[in-house]
C-alpha positions as CSV (number, residue, x, y, z in Angstrom):
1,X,111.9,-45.9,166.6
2,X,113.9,-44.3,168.8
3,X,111.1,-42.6,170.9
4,X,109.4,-45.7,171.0
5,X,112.2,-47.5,172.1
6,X,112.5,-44.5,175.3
7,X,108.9,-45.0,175.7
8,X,109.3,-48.8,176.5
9,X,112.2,-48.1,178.8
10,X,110.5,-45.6,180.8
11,X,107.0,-47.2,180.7
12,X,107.6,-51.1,181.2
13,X,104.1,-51.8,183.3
14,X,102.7,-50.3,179.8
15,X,104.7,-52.5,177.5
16,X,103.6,-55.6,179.8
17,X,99.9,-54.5,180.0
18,X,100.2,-54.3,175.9
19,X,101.7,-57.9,175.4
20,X,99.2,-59.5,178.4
21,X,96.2,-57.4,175.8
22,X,97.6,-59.6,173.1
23,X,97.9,-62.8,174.9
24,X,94.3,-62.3,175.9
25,X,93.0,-61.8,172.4
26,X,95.0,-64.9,171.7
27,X,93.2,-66.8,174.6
28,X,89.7,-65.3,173.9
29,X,90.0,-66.9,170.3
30,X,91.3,-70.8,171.4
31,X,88.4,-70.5,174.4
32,X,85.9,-69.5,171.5
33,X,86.7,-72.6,169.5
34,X,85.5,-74.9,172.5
35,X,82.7,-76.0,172.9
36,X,80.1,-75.2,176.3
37,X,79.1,-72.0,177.2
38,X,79.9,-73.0,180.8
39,X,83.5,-73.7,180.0
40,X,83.9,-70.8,177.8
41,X,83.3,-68.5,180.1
42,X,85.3,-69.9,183.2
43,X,88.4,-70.3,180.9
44,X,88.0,-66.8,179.6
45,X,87.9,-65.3,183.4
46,X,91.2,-68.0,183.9
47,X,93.2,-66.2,180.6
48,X,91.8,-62.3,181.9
49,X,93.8,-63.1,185.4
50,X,96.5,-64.9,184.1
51,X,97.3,-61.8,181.7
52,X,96.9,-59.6,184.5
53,X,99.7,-61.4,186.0
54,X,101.7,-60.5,183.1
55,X,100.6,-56.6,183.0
56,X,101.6,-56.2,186.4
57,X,104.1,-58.4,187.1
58,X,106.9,-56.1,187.4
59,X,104.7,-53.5,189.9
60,X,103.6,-56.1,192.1
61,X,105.8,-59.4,191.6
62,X,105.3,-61.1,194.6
63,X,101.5,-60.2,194.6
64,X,101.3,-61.3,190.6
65,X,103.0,-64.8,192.1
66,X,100.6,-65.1,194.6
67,X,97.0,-64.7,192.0
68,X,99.4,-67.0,189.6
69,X,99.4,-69.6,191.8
70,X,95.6,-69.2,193.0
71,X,94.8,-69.5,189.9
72,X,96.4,-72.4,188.5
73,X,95.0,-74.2,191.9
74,X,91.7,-73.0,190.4
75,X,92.3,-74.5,187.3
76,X,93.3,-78.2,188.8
77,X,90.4,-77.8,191.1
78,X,88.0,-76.7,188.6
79,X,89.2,-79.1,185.7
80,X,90.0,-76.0,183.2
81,X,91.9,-77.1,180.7
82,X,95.8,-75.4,180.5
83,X,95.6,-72.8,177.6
84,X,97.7,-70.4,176.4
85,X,97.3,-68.4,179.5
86,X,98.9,-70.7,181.2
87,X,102.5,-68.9,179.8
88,X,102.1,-66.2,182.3
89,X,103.1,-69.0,185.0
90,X,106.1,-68.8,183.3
91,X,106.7,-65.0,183.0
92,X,106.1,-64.7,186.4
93,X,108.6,-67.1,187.9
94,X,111.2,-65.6,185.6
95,X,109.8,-61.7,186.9
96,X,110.1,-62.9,190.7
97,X,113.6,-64.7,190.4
98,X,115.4,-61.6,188.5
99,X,113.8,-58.6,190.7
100,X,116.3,-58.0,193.3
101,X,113.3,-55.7,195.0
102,X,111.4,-59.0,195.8
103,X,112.3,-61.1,198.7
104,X,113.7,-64.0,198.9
105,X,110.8,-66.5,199.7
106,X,109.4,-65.4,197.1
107,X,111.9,-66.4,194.5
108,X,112.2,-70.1,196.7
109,X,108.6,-70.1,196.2
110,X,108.6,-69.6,192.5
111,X,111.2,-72.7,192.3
112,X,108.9,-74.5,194.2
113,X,106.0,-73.8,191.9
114,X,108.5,-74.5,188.4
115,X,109.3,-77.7,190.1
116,X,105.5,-79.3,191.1
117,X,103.1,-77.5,188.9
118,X,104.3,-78.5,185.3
119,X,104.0,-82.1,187.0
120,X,100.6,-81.9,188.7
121,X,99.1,-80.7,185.5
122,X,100.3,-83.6,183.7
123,X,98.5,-85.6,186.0
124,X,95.7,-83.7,186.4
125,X,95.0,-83.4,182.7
126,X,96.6,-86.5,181.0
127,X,93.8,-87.9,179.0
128,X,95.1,-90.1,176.8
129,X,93.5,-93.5,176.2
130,X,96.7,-95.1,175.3
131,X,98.6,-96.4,178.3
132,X,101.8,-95.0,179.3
133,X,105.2,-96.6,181.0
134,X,106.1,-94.6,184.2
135,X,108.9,-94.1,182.8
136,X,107.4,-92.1,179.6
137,X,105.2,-90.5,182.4
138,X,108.1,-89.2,184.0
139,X,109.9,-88.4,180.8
140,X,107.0,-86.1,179.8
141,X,106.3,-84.8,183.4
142,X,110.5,-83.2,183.3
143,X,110.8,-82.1,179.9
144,X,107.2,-79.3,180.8
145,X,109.3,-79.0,183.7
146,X,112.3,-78.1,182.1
147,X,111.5,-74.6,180.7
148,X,109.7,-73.4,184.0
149,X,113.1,-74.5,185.8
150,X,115.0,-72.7,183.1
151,X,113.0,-69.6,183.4
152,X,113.7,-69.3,186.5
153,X,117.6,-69.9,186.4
154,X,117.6,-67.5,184.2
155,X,116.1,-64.8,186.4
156,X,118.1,-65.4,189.2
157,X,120.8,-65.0,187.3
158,X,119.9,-61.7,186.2
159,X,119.3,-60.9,189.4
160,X,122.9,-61.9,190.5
161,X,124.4,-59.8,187.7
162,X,121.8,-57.1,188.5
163,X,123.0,-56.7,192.2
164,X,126.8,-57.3,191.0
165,X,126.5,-54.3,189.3
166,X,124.7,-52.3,192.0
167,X,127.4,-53.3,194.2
168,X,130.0,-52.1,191.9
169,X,128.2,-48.7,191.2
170,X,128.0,-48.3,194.7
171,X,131.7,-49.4,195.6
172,X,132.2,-46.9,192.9
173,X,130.6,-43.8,194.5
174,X,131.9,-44.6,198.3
175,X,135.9,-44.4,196.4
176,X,134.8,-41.3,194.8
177,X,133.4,-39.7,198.3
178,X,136.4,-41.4,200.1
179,X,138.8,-39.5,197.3
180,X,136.7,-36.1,197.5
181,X,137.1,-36.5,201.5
182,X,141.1,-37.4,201.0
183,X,141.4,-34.3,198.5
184,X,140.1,-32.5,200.8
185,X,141.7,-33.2,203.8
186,X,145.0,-33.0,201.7
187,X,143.8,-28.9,200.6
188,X,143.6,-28.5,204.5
189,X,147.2,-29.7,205.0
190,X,148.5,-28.0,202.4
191,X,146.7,-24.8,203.4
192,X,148.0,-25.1,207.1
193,X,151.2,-26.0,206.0
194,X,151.9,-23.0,204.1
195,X,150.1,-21.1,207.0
196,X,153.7,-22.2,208.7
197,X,155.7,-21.1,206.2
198,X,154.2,-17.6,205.8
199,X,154.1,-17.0,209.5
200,X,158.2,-18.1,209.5
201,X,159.3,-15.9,206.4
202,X,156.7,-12.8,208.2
203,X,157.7,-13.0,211.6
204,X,161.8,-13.7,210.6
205,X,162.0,-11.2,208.0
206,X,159.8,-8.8,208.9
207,X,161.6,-8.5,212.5
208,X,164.8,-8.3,210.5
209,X,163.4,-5.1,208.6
210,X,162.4,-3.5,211.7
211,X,165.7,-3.9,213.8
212,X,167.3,-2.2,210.6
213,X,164.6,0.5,210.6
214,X,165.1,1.2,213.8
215,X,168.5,1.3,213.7
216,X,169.2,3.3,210.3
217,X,166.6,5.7,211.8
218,X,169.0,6.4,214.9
219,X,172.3,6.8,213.5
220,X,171.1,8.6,209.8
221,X,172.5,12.0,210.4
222,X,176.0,10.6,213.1
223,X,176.7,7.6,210.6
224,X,175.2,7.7,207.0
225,X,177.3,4.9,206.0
226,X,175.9,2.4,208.4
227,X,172.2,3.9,207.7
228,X,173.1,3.4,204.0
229,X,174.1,-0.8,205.1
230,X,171.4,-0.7,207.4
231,X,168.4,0.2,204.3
232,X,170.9,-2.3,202.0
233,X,169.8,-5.0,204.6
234,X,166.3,-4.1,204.7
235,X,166.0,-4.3,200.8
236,X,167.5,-7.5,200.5
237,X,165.8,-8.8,203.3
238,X,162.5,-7.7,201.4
239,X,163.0,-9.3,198.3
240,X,164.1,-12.7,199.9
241,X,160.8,-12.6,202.0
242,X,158.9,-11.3,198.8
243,X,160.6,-14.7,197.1
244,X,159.8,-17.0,199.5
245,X,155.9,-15.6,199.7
246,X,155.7,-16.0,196.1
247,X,157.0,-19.2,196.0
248,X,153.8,-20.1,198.9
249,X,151.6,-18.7,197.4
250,X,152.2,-20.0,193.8
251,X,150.7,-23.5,194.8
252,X,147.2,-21.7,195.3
253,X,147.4,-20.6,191.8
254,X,145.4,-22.6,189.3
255,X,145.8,-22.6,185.7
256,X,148.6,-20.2,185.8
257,X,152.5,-20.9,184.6
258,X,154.4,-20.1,186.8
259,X,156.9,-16.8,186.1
260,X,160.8,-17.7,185.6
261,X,163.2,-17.2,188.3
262,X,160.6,-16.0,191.2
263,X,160.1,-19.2,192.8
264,X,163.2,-20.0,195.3
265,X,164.0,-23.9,196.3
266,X,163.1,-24.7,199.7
267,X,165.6,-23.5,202.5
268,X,167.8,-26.1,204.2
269,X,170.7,-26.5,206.2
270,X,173.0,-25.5,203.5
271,X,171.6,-22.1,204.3
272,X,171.6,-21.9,207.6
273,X,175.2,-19.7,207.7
274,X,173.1,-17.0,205.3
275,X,170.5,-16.7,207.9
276,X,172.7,-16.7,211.1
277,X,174.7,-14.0,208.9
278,X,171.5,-12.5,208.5
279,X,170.8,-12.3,212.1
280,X,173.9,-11.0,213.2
281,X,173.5,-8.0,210.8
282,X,170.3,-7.5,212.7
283,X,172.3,-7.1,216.0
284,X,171.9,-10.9,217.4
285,X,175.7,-12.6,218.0
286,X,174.7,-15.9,216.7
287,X,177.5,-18.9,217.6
288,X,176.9,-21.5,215.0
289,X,178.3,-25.0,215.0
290,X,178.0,-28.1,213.6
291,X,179.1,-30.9,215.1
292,X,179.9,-34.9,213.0
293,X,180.5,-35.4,209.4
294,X,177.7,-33.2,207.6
295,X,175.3,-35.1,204.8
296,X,172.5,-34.9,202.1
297,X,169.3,-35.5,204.1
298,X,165.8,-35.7,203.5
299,X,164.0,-32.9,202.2
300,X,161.6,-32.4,204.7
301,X,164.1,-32.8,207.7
302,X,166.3,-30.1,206.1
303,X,163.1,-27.6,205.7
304,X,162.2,-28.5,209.4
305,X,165.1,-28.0,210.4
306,X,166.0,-24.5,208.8
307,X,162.1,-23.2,210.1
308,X,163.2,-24.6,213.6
309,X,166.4,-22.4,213.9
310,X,164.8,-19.7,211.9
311,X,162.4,-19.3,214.8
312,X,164.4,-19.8,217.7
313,X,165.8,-16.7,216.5
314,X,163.0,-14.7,215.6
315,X,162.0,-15.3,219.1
316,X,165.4,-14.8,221.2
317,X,165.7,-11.5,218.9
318,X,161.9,-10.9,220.0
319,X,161.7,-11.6,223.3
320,X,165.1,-11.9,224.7
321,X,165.5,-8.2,225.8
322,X,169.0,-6.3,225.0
323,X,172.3,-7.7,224.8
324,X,171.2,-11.4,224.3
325,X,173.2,-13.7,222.2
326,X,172.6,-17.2,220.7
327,X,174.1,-20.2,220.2
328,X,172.8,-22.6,217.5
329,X,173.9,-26.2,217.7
330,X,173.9,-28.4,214.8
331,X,175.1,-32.2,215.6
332,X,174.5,-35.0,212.9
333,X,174.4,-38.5,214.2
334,X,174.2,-42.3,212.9
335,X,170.4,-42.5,213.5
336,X,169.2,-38.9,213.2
337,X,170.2,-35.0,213.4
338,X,170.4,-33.1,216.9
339,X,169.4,-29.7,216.7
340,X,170.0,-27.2,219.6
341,X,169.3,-23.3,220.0
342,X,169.7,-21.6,223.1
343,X,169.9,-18.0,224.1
344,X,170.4,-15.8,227.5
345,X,167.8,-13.5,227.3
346,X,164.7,-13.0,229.9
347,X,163.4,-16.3,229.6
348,X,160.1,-15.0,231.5
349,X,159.5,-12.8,228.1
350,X,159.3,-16.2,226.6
351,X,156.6,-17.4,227.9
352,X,154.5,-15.7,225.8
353,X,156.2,-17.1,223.2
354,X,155.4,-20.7,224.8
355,X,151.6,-20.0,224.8
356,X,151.5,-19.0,221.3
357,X,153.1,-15.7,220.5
358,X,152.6,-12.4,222.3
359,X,150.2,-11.7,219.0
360,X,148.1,-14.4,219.9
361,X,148.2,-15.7,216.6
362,X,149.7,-19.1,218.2
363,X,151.9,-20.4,215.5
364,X,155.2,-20.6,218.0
365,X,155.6,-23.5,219.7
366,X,152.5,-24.9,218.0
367,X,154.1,-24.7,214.3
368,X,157.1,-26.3,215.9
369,X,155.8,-29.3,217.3
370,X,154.0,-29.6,214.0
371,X,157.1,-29.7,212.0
372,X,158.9,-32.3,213.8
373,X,155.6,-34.2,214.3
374,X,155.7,-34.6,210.4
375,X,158.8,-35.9,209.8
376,X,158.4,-38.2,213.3
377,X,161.0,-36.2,216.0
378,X,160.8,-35.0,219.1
379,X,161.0,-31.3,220.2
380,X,162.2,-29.9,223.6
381,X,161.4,-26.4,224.1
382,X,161.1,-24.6,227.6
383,X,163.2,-21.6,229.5
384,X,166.7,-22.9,230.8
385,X,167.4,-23.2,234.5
386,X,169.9,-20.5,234.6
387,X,168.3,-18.1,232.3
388,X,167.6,-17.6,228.5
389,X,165.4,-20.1,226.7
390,X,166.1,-23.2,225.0
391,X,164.9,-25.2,222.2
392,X,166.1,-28.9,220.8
393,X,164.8,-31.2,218.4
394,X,165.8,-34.6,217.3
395,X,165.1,-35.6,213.5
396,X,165.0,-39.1,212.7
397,X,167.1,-40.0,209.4
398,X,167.0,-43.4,209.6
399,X,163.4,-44.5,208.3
400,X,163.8,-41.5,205.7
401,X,167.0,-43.0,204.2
């Protein structure tokens, strides 16, 4: 039953062509029972086109509406009698009003035709001797109307439901591209985002290391105590950035738990005094300030805002030739939080910096403005008049809070 049943479903011109062979067998044996060759013979070719309107009524609907209606013209012209043929009429207004494939003349048409023919054949072929009232006339004339009219509500009903759910299906499919697109547009972020964050924790820590290096290198045989503080620096500065590039990379992991106490929170301005500290044991006199009543702010203001000096830093430390110092301003107001970080280095050094890092890998400025693009501030960042270069950026708090 079952492969019958998908035989039917994927086959429907078959299934039609097999009930329109039954119907004709049915016809051939009322047309046999009349009497007249003549008539015989023009009813039977009537019945074999009227069931060809049912066997291909769902290939060619408007084409199967079109014979149906010659031929029932045919039949008022030529005087054959209606027959059991005739239910194909039917069948076909019902096909054209529920295919949402056929246009829509075609299903007006179809009304048209359940509305006049049931009528005209009741005049056509009333041949009762007994007279009628009009009223009885018209009684008999809308109850044969009745079915064709139903027949073809209920197609176009099906074919409201039918393109209901093809507009659903296809709403469907456009939210599921729109949420594929969104995904991944939100892996792109995420990916450049952490692009940042490894370039900060690299360039900060890595810089840090190498100062030390340098410096444990040079005074290793005159002062082995400072060598020893200077390779104590290096290692912890090696495990924090080991941390913190853990931590990064752990969101590309899939599937994986995560491994206790590797993953660090995200830096802030709570830490800001370990990273100046930090700095100045790399050889950069860091003054650090902060400037109103200090608060808990956003997330994302107090990462942007740690990255921000973190660089500054990197680059005065960089790029700011020998005996440069710092100063790193930290002001909170009503409305926002003022960040400031100058230096008095070679500010001409910096404009490498400016155009994207003397590496050319152009995440300077650029991851900058980034930041404080996210979280809707405003960055200032050029060389100062009188030497040295200077960087400020105002965080918004307000629409955050």
């Amino acid at each position: 039953m079952q492969r019958l049943y998908d035989f039917f479903r994927r086959h429907p011109t078959g299934v039609d062509s097999f009930w329109a062979f039954l119907l004709f067998g049915f016809c051939g044996l009322w047309v046999i029972s009349r009497s007249g060759l003549e008539g015989k013979i023009i009813a039977l070719l009537f019945s074999a086109g009227l069931c060809l309107v049912i066997a291909l009524r769902r290939k060619y609907p408007v084409k199967m509406l079109l014979l149906a209606t010659g031929l029932g013209l045919g039949q008022l012209i030529l005087n054959v009698p209606p027959n059991m043929g005739d239910f194909a009429m039917m069948v076909i207004i019902y096909t054209v009003a529920s295919e949402t494939s056929a246009r829509r003349w075609a299903s007006r048409f179809a009304l048209a035709g359940a509305l006049i023919a049931p009528g005209l054949s009741q005049l056509r072929f009333r041949d009762s001797p007994i007279a009628m009232p009009v009223w009885a006339v018209v009684f008999f004339m809308v109850l044969l109307t009745m079915p064709f009219v139903l027949a073809w509500v209920l197609g176009d009903s099906v074919r409201t439901r039918r393109a209901y759910w093809a507009q659903l299906e296809e709403k469907a499919s456009r939210l599921e591209k729109e949420r594929e697109a969104q995904a991944r547009i939100a892996v792109a972020a995420e990916r450049a985002r952490i692009a940042r964050e490894l370039h900060d924790v690299v360039a900060h820590n890595v810089s840090v290391m190498v100062v030390q290096a340098d410096g444990a290198a040079y005074v290793l045989d005159a002062a082995p105590e400072q060598a020893r503080q200077a390779l104590e620096t290096i290692s912890g500065t090696g495990r924090q950035a080991l941390a913190e590039m853990r931590r990064l990379l752990g969101v590309l992991r899939t599937g994986e738990q995560a491994e206790g106490g590797e993953y660090v929170p995200q830096p802030g301005v709570e830490q800001l005094a370990d990273l100046i500290d930090q700095v100045r044991g790399a050889g950069l006199p860091v003054d650090f300030r902060v400037v109103g009543e200090p608060r808990p702010l956003p997330s994302s203001v107090e990462l942007t805002a740690y990255r921000i000096v973190q660089e500054a830093l990197t680059n005065a430390r960089k790029h700011g030739g020998p005996d440069v110092s710092a100063t790193v301003r930290l002001t909170y107001r009503d409305d926002d939080l003022d960040l400031l970080v100058e230096d008095d280095g070679r500010g001409a050094q910096h404009e490498l910096y400016e155009a994207g890092g003397a590496d050319g890998l152009g995440h300077g400025l650029i991851g900058m403005r980034e930041r404080v693009g996210m979280v809707g501030g405003i960055l200032d960042a050029g060389p100062r008049s009188g030497g040295g270069f200077r960087v400020n950026a105002v965080l918004p708090l307000k629409a955050d809070r």
